[in-house]
Backbone bond lengths (Angstrom), bond angles and torsions (degrees), N, CA, C in turn:
res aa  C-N    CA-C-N  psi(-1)  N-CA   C-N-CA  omega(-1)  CA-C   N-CA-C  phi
1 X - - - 1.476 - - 1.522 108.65 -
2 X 1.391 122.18 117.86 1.922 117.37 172.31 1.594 89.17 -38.80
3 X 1.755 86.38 170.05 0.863 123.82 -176.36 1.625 105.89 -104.81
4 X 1.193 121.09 117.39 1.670 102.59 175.10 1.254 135.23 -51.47
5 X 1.210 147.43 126.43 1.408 130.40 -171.07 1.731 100.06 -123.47
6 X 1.192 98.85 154.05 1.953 94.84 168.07 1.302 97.43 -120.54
7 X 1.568 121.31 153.45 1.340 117.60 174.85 2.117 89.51 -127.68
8 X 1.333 101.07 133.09 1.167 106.77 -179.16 1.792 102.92 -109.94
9 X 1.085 131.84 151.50 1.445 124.51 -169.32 1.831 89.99 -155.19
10 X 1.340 87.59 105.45 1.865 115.40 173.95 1.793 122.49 -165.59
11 X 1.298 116.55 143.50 1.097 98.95 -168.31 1.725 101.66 -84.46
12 X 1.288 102.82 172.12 1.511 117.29 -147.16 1.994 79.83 -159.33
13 X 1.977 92.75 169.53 1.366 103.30 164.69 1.354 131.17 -116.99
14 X 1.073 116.12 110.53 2.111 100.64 -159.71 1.353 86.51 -127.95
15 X 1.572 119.30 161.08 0.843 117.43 -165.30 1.716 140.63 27.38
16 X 1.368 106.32 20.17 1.559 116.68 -173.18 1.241 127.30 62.47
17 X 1.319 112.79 46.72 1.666 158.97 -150.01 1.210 108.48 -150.27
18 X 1.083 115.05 140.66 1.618 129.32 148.31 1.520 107.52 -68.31
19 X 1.501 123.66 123.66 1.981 111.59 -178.39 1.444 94.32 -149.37
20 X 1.339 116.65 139.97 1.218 126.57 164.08 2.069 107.75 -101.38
21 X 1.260 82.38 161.12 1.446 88.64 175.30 1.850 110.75 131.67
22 X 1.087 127.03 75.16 1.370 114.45 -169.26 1.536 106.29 -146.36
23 X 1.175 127.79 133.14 1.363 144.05 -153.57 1.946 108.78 -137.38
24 X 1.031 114.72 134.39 1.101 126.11 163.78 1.705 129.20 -121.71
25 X 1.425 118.32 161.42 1.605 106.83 175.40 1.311 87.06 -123.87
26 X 1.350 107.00 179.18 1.824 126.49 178.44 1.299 105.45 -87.45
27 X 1.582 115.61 107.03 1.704 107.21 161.75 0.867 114.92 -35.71
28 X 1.176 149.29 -23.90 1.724 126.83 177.78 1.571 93.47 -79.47
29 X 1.222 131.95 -44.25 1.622 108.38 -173.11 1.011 105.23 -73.33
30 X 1.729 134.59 -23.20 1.427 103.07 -177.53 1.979 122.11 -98.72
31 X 0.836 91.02 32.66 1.246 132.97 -174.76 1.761 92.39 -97.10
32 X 0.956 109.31 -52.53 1.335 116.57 -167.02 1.799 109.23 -85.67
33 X 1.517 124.77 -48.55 0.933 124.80 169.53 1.497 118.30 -80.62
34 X 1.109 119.79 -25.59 1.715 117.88 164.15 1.325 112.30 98.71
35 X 1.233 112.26 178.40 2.007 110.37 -162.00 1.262 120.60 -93.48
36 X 2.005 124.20 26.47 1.155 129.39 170.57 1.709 92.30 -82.55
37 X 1.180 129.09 -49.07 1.293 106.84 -166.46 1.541 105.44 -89.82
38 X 1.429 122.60 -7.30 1.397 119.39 176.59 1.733 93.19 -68.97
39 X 1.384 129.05 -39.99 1.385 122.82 167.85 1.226 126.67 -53.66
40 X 1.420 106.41 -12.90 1.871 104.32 -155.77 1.853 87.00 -92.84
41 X 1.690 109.74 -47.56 1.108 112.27 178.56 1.660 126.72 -53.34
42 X 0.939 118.59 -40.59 1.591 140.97 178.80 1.784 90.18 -46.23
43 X 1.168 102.83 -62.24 2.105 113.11 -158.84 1.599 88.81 -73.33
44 X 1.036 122.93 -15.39 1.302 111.11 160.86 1.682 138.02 -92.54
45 X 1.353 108.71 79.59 1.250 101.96 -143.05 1.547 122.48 -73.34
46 X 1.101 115.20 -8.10 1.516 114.34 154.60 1.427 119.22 -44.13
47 X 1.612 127.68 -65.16 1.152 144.05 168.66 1.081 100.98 -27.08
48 X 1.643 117.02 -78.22 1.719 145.68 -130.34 1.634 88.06 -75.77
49 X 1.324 112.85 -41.39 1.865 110.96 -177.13 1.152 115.58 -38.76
50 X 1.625 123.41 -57.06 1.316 130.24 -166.20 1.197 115.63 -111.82
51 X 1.857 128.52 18.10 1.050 115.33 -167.27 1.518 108.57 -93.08
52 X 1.428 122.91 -4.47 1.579 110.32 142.66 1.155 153.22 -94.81
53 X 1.770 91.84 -3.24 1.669 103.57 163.17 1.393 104.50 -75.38
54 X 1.206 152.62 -1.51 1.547 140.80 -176.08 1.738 103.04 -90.60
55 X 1.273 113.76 -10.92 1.443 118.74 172.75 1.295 126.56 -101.55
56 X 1.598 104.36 70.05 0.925 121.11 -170.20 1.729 117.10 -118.43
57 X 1.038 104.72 29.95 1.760 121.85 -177.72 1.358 116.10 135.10
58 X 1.130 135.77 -166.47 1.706 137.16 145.78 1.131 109.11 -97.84
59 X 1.165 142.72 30.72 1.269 158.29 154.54 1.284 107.40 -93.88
60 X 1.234 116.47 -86.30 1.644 137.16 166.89 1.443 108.59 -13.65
61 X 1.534 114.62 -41.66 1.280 128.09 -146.05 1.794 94.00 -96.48
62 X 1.070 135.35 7.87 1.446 132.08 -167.85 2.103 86.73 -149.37
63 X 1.156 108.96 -60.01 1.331 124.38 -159.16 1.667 116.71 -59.35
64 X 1.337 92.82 -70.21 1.806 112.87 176.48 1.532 128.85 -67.03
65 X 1.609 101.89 -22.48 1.266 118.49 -144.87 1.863 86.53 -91.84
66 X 1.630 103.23 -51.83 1.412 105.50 -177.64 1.592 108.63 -75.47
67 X 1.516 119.81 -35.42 1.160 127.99 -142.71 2.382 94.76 -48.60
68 X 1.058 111.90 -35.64 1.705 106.28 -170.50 1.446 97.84 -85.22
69 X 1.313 122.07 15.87 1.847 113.96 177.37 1.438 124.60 -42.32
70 X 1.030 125.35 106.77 1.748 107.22 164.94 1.627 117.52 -104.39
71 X 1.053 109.02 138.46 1.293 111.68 -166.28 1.807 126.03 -52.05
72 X 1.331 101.86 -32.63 0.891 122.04 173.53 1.677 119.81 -80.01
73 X 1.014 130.17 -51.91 1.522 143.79 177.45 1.470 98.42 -65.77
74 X 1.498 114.44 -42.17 1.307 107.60 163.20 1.187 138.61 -36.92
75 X 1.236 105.92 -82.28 1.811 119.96 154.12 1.923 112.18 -17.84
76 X 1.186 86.35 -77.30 1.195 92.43 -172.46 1.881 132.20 -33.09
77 X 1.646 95.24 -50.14 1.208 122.44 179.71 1.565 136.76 -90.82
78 X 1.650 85.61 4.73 1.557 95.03 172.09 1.856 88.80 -113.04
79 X 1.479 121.78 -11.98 1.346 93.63 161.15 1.198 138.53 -102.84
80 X 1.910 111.32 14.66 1.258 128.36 150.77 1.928 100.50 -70.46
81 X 0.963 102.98 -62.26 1.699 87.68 -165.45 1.911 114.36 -51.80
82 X 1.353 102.24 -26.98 1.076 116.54 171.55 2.059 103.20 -42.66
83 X 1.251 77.51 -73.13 2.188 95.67 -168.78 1.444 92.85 -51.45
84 X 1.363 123.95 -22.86 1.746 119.98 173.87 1.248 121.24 -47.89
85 X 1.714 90.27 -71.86 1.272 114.87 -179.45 2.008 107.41 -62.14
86 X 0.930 118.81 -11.09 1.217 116.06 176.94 1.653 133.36 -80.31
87 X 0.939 103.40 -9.48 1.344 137.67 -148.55 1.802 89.88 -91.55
88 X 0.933 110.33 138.74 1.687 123.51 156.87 1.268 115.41 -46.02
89 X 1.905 119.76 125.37 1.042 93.53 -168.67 1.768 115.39 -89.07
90 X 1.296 107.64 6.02 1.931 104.77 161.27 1.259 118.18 -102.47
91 X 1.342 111.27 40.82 1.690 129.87 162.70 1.251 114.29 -95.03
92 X 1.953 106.78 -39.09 1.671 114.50 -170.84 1.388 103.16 -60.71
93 X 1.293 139.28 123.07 1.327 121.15 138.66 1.641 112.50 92.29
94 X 1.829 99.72 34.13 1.648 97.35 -157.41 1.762 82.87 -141.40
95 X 1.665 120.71 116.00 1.001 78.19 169.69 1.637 127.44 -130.08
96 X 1.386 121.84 -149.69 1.480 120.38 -156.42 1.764 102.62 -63.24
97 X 1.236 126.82 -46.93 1.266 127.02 -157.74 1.723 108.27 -146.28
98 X 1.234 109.69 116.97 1.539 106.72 175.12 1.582 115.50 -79.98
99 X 1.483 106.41 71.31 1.831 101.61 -178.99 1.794 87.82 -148.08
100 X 1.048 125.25 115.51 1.444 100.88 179.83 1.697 112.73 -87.12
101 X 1.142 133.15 0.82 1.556 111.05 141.75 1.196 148.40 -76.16
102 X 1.451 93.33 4.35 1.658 109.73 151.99 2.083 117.24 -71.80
103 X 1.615 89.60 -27.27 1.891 94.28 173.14 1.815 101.24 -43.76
104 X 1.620 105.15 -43.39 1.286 101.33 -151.72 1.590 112.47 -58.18
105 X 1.348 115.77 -27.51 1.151 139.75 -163.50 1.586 102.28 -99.75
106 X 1.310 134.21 -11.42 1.067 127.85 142.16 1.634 137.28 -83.95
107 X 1.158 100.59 -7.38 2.074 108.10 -157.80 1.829 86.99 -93.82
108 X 1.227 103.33 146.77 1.461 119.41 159.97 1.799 124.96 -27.48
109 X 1.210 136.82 140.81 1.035 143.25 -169.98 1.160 111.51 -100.75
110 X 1.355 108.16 -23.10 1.571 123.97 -154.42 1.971 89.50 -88.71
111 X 1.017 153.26 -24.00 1.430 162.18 -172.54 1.236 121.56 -75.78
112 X 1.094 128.23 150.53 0.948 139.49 171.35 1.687 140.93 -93.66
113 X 1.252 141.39 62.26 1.051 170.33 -35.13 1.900 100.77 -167.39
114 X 1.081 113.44 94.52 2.160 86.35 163.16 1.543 111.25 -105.78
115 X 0.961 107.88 151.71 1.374 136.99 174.88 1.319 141.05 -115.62
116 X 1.208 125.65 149.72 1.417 109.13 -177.83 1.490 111.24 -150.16
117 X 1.224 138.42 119.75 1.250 136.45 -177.57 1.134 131.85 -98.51
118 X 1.330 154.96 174.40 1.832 138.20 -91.50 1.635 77.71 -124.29
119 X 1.481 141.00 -10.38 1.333 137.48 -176.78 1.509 107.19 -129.22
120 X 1.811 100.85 27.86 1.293 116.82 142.53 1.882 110.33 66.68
121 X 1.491 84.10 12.91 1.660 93.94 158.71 1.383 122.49 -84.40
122 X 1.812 108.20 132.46 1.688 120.01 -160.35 1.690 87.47 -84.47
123 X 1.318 106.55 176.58 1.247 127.01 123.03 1.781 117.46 156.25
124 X 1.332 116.09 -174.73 1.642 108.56 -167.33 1.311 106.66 -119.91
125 X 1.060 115.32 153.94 1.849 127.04 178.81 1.387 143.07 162.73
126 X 1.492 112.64 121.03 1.695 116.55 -151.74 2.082 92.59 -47.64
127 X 1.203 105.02 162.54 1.325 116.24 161.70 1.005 119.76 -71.78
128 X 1.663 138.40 131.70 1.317 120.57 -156.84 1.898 93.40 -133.99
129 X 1.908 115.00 -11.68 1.193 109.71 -178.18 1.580 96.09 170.89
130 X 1.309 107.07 148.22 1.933 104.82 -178.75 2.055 80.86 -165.47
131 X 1.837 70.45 132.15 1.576 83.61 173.28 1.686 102.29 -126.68
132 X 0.525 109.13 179.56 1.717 131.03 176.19 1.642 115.76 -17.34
133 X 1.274 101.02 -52.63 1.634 126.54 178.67 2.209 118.93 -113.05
134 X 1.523 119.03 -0.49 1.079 96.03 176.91 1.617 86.12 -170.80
135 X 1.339 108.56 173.04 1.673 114.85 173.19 1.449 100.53 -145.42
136 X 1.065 89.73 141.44 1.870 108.98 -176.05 1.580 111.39 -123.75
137 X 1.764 113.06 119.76 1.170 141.18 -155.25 1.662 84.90 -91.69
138 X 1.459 104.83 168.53 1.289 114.32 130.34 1.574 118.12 -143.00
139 X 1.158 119.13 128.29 1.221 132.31 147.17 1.383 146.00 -25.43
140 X 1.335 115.74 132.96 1.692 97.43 170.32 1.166 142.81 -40.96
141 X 1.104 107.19 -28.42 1.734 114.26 -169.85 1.758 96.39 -96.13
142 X 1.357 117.29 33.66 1.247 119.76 -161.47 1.718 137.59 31.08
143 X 1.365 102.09 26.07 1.671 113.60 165.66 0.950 121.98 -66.93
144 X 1.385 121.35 -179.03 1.843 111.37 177.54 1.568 82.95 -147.29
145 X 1.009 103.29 151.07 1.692 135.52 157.84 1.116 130.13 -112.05
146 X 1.145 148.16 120.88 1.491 138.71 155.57 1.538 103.17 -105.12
147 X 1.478 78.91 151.87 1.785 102.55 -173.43 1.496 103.62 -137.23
148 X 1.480 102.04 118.68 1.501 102.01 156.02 1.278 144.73 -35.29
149 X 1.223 117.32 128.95 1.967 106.97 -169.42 1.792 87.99 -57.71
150 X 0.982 117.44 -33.99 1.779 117.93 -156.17 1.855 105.17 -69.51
151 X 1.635 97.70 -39.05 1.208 92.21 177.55 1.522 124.00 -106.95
152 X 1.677 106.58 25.92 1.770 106.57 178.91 1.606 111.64 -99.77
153 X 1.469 90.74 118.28 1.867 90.55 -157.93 2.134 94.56 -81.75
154 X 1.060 140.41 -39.42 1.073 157.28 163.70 1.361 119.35 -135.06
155 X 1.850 122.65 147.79 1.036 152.19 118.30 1.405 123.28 -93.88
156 X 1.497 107.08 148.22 1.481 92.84 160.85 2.058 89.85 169.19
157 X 1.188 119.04 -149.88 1.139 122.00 -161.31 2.205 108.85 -138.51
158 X 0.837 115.79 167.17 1.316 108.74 156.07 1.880 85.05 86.19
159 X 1.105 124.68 32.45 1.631 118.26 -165.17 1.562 102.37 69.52
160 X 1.530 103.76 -156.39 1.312 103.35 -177.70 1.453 112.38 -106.21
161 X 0.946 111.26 34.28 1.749 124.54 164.48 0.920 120.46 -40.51
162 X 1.873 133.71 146.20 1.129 120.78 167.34 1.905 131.06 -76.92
163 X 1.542 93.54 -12.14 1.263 102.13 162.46 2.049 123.90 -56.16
164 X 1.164 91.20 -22.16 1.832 102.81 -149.87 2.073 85.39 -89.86
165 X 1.036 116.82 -48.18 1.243 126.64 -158.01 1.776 116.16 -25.04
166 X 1.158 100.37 136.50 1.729 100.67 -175.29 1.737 96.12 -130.72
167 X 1.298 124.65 -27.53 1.167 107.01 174.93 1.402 103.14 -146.38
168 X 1.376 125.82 126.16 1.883 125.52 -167.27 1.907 80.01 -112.69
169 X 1.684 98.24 141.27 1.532 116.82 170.54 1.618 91.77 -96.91
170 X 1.399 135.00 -15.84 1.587 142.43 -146.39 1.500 96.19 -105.95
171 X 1.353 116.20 170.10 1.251 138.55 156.98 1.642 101.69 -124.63
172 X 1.398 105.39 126.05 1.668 116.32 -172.18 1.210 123.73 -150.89
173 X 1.565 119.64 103.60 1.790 104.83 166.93 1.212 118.35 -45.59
174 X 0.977 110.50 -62.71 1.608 125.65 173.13 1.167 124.01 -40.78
175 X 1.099 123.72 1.90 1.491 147.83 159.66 1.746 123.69 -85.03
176 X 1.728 91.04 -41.34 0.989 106.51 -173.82 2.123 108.17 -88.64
177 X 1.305 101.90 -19.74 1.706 110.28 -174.38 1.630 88.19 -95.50
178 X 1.232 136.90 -12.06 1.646 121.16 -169.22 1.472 97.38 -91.73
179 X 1.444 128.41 1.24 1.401 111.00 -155.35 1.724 99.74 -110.84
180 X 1.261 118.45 158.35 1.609 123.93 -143.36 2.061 92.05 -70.37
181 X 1.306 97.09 125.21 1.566 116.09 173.71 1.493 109.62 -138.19
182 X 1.201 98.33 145.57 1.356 111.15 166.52 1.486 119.17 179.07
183 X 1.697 123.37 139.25 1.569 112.76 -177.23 1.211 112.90 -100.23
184 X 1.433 109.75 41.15 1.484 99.83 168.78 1.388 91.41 -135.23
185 X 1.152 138.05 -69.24 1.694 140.24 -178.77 1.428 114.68 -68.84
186 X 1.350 101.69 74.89 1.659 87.23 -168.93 1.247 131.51 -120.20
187 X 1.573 96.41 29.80 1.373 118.28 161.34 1.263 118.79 -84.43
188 X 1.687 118.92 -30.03 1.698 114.12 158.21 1.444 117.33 -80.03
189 X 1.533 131.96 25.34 1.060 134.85 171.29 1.782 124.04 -62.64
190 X 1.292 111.92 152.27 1.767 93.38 170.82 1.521 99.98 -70.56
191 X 1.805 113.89 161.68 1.431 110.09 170.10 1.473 86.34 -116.85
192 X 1.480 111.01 152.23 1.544 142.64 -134.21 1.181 106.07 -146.49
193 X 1.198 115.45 137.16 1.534 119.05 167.95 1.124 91.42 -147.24
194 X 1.815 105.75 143.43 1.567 137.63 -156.80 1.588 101.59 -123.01
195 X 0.992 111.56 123.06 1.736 109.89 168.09 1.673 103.35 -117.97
196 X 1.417 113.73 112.86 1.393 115.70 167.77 1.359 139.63 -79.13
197 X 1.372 144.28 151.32 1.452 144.96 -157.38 2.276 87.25 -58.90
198 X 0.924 138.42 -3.27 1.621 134.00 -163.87 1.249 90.98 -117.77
199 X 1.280 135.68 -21.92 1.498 126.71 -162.38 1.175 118.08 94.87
200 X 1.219 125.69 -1.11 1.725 111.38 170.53 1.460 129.12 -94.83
201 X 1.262 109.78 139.98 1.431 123.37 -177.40 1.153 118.70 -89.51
202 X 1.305 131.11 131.60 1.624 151.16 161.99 1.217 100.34 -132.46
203 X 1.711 91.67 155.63 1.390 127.76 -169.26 1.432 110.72 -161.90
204 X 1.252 107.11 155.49 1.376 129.74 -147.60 1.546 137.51 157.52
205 X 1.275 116.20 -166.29 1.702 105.29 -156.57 2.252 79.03 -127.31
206 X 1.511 83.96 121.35 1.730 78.66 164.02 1.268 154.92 -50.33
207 X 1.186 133.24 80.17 1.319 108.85 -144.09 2.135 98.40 -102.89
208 X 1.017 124.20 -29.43 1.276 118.21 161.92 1.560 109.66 -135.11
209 X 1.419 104.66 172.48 1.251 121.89 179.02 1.703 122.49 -168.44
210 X 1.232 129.24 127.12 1.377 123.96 164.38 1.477 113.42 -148.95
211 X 1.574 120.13 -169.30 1.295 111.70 -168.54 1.730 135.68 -47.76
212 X 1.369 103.42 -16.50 1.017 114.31 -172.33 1.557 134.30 -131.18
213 X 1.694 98.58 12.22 1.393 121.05 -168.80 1.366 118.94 -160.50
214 X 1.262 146.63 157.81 1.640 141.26 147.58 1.626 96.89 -128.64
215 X 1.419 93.67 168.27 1.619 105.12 155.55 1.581 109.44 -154.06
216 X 1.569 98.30 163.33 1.783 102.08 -162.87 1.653 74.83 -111.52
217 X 1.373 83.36 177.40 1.722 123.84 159.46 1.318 109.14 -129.68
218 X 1.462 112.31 130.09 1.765 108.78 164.86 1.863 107.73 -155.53
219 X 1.520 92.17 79.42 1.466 121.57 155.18 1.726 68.59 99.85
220 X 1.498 114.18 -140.91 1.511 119.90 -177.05 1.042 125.34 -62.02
221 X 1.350 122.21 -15.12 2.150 131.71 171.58 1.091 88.23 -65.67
222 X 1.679 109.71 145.92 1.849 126.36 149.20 1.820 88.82 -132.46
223 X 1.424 89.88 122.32 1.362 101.42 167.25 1.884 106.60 -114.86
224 X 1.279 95.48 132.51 1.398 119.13 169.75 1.560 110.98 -106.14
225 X 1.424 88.85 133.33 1.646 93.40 176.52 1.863 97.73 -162.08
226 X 1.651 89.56 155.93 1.690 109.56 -159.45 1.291 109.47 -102.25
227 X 1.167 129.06 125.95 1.596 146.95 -173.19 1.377 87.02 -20.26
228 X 1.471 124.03 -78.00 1.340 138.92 -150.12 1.511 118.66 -46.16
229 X 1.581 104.85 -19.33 1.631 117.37 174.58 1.711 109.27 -111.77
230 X 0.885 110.65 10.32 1.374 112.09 167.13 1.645 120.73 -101.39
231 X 1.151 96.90 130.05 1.933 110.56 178.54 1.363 108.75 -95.02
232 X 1.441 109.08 -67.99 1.705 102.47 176.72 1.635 110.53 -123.95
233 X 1.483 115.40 -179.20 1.167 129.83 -177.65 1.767 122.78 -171.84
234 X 1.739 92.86 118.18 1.415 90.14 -158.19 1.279 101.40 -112.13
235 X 1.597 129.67 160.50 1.435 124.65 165.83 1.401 94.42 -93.66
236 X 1.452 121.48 143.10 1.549 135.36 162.23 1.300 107.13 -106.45
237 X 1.745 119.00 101.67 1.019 116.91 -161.03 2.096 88.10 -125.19
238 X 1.425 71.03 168.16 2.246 78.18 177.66 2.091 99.45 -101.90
239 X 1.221 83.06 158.37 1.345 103.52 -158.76 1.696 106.28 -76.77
240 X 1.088 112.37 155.92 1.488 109.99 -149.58 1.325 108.44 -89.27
241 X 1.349 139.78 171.35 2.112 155.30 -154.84 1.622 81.87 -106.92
242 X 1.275 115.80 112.48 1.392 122.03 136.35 1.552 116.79 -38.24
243 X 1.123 103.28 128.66 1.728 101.26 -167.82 1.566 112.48 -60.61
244 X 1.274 122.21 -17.13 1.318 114.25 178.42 2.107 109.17 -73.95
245 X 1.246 109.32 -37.58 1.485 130.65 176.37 1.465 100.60 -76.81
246 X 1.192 144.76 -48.66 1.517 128.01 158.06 1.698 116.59 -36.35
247 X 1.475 88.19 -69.75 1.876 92.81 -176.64 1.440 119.37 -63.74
248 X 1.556 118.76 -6.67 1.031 104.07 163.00 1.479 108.57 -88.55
249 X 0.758 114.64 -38.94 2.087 123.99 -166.25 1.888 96.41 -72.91
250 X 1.040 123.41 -8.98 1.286 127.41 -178.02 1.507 117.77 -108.84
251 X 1.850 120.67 -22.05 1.320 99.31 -162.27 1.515 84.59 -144.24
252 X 1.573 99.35 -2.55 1.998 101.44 174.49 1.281 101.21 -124.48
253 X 1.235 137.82 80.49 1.661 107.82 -158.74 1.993 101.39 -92.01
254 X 1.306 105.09 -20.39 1.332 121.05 -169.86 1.858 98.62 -59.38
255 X 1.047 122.32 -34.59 1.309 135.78 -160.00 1.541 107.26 -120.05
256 X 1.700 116.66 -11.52 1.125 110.26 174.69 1.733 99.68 -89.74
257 X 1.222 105.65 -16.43 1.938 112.28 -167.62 2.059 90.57 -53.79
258 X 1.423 113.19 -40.66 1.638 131.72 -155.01 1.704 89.76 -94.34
259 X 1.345 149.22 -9.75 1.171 143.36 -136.86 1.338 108.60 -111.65
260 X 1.792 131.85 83.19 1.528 134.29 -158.51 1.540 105.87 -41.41
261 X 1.189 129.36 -32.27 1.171 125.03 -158.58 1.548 96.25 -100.50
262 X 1.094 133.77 -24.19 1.783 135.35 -175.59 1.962 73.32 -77.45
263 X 1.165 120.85 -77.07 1.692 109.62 -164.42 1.296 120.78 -49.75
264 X 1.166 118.65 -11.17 1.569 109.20 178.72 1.803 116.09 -85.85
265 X 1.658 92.63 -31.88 1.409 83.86 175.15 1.989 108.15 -75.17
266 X 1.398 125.06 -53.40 1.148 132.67 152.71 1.649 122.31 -12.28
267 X 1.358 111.15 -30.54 1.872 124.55 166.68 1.424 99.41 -94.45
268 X 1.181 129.30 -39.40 1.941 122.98 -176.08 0.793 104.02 -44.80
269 X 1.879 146.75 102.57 1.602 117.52 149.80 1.366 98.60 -88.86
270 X 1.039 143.13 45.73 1.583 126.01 -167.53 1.966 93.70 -92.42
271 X 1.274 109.61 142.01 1.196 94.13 154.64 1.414 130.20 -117.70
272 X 1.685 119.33 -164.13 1.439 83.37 -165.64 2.068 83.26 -140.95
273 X 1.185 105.72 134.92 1.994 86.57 -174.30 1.703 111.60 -104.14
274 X 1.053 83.46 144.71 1.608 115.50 179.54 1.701 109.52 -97.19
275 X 1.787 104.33 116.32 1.675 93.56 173.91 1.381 107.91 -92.30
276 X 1.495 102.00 139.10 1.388 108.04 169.75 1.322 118.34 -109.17
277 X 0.994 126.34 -38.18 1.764 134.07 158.77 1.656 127.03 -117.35
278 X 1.093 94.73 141.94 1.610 97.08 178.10 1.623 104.55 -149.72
279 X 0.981 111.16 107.80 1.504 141.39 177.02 1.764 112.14 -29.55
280 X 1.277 110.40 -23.39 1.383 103.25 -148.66 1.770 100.03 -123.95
281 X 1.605 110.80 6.41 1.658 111.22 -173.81 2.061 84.15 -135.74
282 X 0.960 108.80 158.79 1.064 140.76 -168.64 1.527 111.34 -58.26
283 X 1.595 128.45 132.23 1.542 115.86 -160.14 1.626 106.06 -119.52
284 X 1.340 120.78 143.27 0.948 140.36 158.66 1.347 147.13 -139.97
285 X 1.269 87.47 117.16 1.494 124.48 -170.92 1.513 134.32 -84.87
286 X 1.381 107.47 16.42 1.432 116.38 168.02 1.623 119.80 -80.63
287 X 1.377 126.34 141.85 1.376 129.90 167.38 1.606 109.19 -35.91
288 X 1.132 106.06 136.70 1.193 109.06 170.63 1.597 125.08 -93.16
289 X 1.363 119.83 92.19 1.512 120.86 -156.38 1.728 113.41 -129.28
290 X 0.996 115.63 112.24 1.596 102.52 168.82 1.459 137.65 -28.06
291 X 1.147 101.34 145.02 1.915 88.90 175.81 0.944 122.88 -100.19
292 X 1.191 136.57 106.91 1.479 142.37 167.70 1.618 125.64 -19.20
293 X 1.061 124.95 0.47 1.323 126.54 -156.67 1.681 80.29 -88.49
């Protein structure tokens, strides 16, 4: 017998985007098939966004869910969730290389980037080349900079937020407590990976954190664990919208739904991790702020 599915079609914010594409099943069927695919859906975060707003009655569940359908976005977006769901499931959310200055050498060129270096000099600029030992920006005014891997205290996007971060020179709790948590919405949570003083790895979606503790979520597990047994801690974040594929997916979305380059990032689940703490090198915990000089 299928499985019921609802396909709800509204824009939503994923990845800090406007994105359509969101699907639900009937708690009673998944109830019935069990929490490997309630997991598979979750790592898919298009799906996982709205798959508890569609439970909103048995009404809701036939009525609301289709009622904004367009025929077209339709199509389209049940055969992105399709290529989701298709996907290996140690592809979701796994990614290519655990070094994050290798991110640098993976993330878009086309973006726009700020930075800030270890004597707290700002500034912004697409990636123009990073070798082994340094990466060289360029600027608006078409300059170039290179910056030492030794002396690049942050990159990343979103300002210099700890949300935005693509490459930390720091070791920081405070890195690790600034990043999106919460135990109730915790599908917009950061997803986290924990390396403990024994060697074991967990992963999961943040759901708290303070000076002396975090805990994940991963599908029905909540693992809690105490600063004092933790070695490292990475954000596994998805790789960032070339600014031309943001502004379209953000201020065209009708034309970004059709836009090869808005879909390619929209097919990436790869992620890519960012260290934010590591137990065993020296921590700092100051704001991260430009210097006025």
């Amino acid at each position: 017998m299928p499985i019921p599915v609802s396909i709800k079609m509204d824009w939503t914010r994923w990845r800090n985007v406007p994105t359509v594409m969101v699907f639900s099943i009937n708690p009673k069927w998944m109830r019935i098939i069990g929490n490997s695919l309630s997991h598979l859906i979750h790592e898919c975060l298009p799906a996982g966004a709205w798959h508890n707003s569609c439970h909103q009655g048995p009404h809701a569940l036939v009525g609301f869910c289709l009622a904004k359908v367009n025929p077209l976005r339709n199509s389209l977006y049940v055969i992105l969730l399709s290529a989701c769901l298709a996907l290996p499931s140690n592809a979701l959310g796994q990614p290519k290389k655990d070094d994050q200055w290798e991110n640098l050498r993976q993330i878009t060129r086309r973006r726009t980037y700020m930075y800030i270096d270890r004597r707290l000099r700002c500034g912004a600029g697409m990636i123009a080349e990073v070798s082994e030992q340094a990466v060289t920006l360029k600027r608006a005014d078409h300059t170039k900079i290179i910056i030492e891997r030794q002396d690049l205290l942050r990159l990343g996007e979103l300002g210099l937020s700890a949300t935005g971060i693509i490459f930390s020179g720091r070791s920081s709790w405070s890195d690790v407590k600034n990043q999106r948590h919460s135990s109730k919405d915790t599908q917009r949570n950061a997803r986290m990976r924990v390396i403990t003083l024994d060697g074991k790895s967990h992963e999961g979606q943040l759901t708290e954190v303070d000076d002396a503790r975090l805990a994940l979520l991963d599908g029905d597990d909540r693992i809690s664990l105490t600063r004092t047994d933790i070695s490292k801690v990475y954000h596994l974040r998805f790789k960032p919208y070339s600014d031309r594929a943001e502004y379209v997916a953000g201020e065209l979305p009708l034309i970004g739904a059709l836009d090869p380059e808005v879909l390619k990032y929209e097919l990436d689940f790869t992620r890519i991790p960012v260290l934010l703490y590591d137990s065993s090198v020296a921590q700092d915990e100051n704001a991260i702020e430009c210097s006025k000089d």
